[in-house]
C-alpha atoms as one frame of an Amber mdcrd trajectory, in Angstrom:
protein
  -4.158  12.799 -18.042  -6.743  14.763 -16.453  -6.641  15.398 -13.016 -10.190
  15.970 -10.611 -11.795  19.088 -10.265 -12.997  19.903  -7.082 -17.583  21.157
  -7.142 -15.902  23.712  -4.912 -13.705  24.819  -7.486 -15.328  24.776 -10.581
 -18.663  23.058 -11.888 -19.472  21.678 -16.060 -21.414  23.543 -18.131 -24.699
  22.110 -18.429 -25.545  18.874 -20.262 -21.783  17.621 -19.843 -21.146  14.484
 -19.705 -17.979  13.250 -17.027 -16.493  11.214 -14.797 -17.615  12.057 -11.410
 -16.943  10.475  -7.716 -19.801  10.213  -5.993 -19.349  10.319  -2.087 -22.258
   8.051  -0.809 -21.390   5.425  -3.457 -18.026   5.349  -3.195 -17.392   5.139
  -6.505 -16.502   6.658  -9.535 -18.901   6.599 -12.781 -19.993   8.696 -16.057
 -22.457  11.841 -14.544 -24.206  14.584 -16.604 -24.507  17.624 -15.004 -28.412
  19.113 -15.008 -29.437  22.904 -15.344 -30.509  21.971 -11.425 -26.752  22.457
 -11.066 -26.904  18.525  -9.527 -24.998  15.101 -10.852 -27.236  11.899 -12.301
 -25.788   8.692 -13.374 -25.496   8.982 -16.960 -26.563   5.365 -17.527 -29.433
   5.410 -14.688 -32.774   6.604 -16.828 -35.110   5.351 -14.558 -34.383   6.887
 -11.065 -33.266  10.330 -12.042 -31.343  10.386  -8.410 -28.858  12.938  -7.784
 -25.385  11.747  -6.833 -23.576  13.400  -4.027 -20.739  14.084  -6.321 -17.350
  15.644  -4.558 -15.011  15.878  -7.825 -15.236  15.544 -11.576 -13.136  15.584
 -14.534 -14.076  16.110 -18.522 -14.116  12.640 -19.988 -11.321  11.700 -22.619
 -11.848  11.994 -26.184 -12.501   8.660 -27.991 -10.207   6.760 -29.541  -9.289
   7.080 -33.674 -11.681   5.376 -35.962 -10.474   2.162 -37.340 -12.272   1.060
 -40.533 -12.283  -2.433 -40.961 -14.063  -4.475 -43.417 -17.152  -6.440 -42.727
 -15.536  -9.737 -41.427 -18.681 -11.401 -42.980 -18.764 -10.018 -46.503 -15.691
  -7.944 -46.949 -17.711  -4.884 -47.816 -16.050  -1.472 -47.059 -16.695   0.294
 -43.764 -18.195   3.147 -43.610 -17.595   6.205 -40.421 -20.952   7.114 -39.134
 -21.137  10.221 -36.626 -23.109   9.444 -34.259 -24.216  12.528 -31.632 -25.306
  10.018 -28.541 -27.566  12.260 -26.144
């Protein structure tokens, strides 16, 4: 497991996605980490606000595909990559 990285410490390259605490909130969510070397909610689009962020940590790979068939018509699965920006 991960442990938090202090923004005193160390900061993620640009563009990374995370899991940051954010002080004002008091709470911990997904943050990407600007060129403006500030935090946004990942899943806020519309206010762009910056998070007062005190610690972070990289977020965990994904779980292992599991192909399944279609439970509607039994066809074969297919593994899409999918780059989500």
């Amino acid at each position: 497991m991960n442990q938090w990285i202090s923004v005193d410490d160390k900061l993620p390259e640009h563009g990374t996605k995370c899991i940051a605490h954010d002080e004002n909130a008091n709470a911990v969510l997904i943050a990407r980490f600007s060129l403006h070397k500030a935090f946004y909610n990942f899943q806020d689009t519309v206010s762009e606000r910056c998070l007062s962020v005190t610690h972070w940590m990289p977020l965990p790979d994904p779980p292992a595909p599991t192909l399944k068939p279609c439970p509607f018509c039994g066809a074969e699965a297919e593994l899409v990559d999918l780059e989500i920006e």
